[in-house]
GUVOLO-185808 format. One record per atom (N, C-alpha, C, CB): x, y, z; residue in one letter. Coordinates in steps of 0.02 Angstrom, whole numbers, padded with zeros to 5 digits, always signed. Glycine has a CB too. Layout:
<atoms>
XYZA...
</atoms>
This chain:
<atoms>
-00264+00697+00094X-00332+00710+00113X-00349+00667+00173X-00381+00697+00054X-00380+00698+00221X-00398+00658+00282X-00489+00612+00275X-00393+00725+00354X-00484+00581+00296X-00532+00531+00299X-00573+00569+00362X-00498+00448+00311X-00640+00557+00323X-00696+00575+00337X-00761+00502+00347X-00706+00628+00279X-00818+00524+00390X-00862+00483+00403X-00935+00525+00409X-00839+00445+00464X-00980+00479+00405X-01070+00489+00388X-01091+00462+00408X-01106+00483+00336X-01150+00465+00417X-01187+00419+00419X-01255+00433+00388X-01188+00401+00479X-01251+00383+00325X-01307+00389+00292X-01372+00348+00288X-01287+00392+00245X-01422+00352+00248X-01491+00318+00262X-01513+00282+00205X-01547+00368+00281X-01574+00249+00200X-01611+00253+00131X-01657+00268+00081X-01616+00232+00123X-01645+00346+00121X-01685+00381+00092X-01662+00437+00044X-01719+00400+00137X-01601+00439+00024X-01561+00468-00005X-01483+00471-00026X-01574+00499+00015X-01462+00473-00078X-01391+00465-00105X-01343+00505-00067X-01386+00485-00177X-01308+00501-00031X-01244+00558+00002X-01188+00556-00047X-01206+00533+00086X-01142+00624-00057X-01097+00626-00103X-01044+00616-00057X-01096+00686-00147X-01007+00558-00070X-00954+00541-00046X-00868+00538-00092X-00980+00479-00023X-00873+00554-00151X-00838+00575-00185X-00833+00626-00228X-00830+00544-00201X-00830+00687-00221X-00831+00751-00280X-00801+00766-00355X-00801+00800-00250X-00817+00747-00399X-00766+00744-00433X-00688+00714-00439X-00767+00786-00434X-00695+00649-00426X-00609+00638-00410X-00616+00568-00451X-00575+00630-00307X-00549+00542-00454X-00518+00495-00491X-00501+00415-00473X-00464+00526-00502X-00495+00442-00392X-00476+00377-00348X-00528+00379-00276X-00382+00383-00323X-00544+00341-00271X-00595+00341-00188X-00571+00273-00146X-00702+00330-00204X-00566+00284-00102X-00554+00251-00033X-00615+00246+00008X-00503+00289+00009X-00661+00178+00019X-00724+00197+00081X-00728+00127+00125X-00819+00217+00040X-00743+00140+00156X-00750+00067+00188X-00821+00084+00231X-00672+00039+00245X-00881+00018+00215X-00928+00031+00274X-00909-00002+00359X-01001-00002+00247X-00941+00034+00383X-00904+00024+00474X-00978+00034+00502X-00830+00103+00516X-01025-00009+00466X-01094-00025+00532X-01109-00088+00502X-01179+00035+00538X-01139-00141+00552X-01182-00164+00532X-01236-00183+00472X-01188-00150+00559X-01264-00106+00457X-01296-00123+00381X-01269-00107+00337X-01350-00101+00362X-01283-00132+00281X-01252-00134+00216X-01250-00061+00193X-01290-00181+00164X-01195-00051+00154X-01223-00009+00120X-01220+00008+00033X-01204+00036+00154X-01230+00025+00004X-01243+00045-00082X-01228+00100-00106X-01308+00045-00106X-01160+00086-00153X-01109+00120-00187X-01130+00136-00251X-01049+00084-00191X-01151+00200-00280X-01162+00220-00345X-01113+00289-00376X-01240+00235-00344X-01090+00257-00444X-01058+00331-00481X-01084+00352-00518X-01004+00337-00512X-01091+00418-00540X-01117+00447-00596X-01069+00499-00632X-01179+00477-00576X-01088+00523-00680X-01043+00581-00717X-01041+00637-00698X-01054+00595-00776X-01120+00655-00650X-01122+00725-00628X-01161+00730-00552X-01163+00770-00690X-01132+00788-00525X-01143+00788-00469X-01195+00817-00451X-01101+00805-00443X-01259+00814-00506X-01325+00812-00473X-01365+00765-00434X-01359+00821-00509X-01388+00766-00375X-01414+00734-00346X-01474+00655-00379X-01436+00790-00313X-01454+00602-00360X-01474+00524-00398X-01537+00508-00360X-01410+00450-00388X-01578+00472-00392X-01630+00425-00377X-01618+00391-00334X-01648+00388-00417X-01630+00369-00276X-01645+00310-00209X-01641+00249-00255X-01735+00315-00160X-01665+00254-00300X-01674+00198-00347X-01631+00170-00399X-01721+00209-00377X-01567+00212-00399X-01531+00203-00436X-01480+00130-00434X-01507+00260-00434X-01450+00094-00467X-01427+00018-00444X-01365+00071-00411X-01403-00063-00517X-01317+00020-00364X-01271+00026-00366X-01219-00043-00351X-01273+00077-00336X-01189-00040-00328X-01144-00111-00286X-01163-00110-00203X-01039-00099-00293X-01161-00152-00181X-01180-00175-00120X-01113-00193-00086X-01231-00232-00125X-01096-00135-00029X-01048-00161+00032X-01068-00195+00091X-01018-00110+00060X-01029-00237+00127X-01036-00262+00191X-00986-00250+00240X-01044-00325+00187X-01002-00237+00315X-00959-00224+00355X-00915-00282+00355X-00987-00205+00413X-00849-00258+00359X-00797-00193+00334X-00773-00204+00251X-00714-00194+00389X-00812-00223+00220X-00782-00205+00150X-00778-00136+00128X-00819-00238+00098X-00765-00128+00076X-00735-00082+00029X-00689-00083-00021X-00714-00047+00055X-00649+00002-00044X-00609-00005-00091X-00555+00043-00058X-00639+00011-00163X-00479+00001-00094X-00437+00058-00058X-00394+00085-00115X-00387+00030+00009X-00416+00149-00129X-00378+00189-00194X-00400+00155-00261X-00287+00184-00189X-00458+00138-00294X-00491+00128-00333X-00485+00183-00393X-00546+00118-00303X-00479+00185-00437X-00502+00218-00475X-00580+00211-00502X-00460+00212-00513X-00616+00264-00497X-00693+00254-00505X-00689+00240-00563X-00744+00307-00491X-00648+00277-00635X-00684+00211-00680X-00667+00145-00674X-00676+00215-00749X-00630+00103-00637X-00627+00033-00625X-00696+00001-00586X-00560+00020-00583X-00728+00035-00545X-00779+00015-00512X-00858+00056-00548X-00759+00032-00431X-00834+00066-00612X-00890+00116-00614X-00920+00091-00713X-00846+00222-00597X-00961+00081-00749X-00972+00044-00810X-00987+00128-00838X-01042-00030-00813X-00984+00172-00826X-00988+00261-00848X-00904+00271-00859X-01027+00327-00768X-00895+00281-00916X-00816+00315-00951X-00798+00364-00900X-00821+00363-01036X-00839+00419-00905X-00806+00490-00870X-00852+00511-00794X-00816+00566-00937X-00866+00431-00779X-00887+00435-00704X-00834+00479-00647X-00892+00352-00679X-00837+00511-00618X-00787+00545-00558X-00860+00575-00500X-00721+00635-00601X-00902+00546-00498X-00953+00550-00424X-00959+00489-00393X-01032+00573-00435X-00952+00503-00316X-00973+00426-00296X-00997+00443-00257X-00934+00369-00281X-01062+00411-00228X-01121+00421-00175X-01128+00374-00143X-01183+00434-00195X-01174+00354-00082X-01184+00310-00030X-01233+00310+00000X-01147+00310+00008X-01282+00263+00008X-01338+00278+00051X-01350+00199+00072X-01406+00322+00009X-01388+00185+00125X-01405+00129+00149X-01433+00081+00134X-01422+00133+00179X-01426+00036+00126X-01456-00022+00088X-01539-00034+00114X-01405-00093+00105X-01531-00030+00179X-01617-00020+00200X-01615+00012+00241X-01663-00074+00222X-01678+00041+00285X-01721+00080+00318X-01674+00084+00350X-01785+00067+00342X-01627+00066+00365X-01589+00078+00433X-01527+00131+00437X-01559+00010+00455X-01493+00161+00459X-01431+00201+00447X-01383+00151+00441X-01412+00253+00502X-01306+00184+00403X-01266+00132+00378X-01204+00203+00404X-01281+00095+00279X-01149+00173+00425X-01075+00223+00427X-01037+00223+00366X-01019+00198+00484X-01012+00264+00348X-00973+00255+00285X-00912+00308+00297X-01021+00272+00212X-00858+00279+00290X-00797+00315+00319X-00781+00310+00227X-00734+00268+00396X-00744+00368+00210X-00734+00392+00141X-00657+00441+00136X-00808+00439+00121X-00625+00418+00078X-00585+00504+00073X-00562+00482-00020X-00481+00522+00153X-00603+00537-00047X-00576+00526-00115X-00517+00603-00146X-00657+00516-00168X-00480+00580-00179X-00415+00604-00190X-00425+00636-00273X-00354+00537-00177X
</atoms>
């Protein structure tokens, strides 16, 4: 799978993993950004917790339930930690 990029905000969750098992993301701006999984791929709350990245952290080939406290988590989303836009380069497998 080829690696892909966004750029997301904080005004909303972007789906950056579809259903999958393992995710790869790294943020590549300046602002932070905020990593959340869920079980289903309905669209999440702005408000929802997640983990907090910093440029250039990330995960490489993670399994989401290792980063995720949900058993049959396989969604992972991304949106900006604040008002500002955040890059998020992604490819989940």
């Amino acid at each position: 799978m080829a690696l892909a990029s966004t750029q997301v905000t904080s005004n909303a969750y972007v789906l950056i993993g579809n259903n999958v098992t393992t995710i790869t993301f790294q943020c590549q701006s300046n602002n932070p950004i905020v990593v959340a999984i869920t079980t289903t791929s309905v669209g999440i709350a702005t408000t929802a917790p997640g983990l907090i990245y910093k440029f250039p952290e990330g995960e490489l080939k993670k399994t989401v339930a290792s980063i995720s406290h949900d058993a049959g988590a396989t969604y992972v989303w991304a949106k900006a930690l604040t008002g500002f836009t955040a890059k998020v380069v992604y490819e989940g497998a």
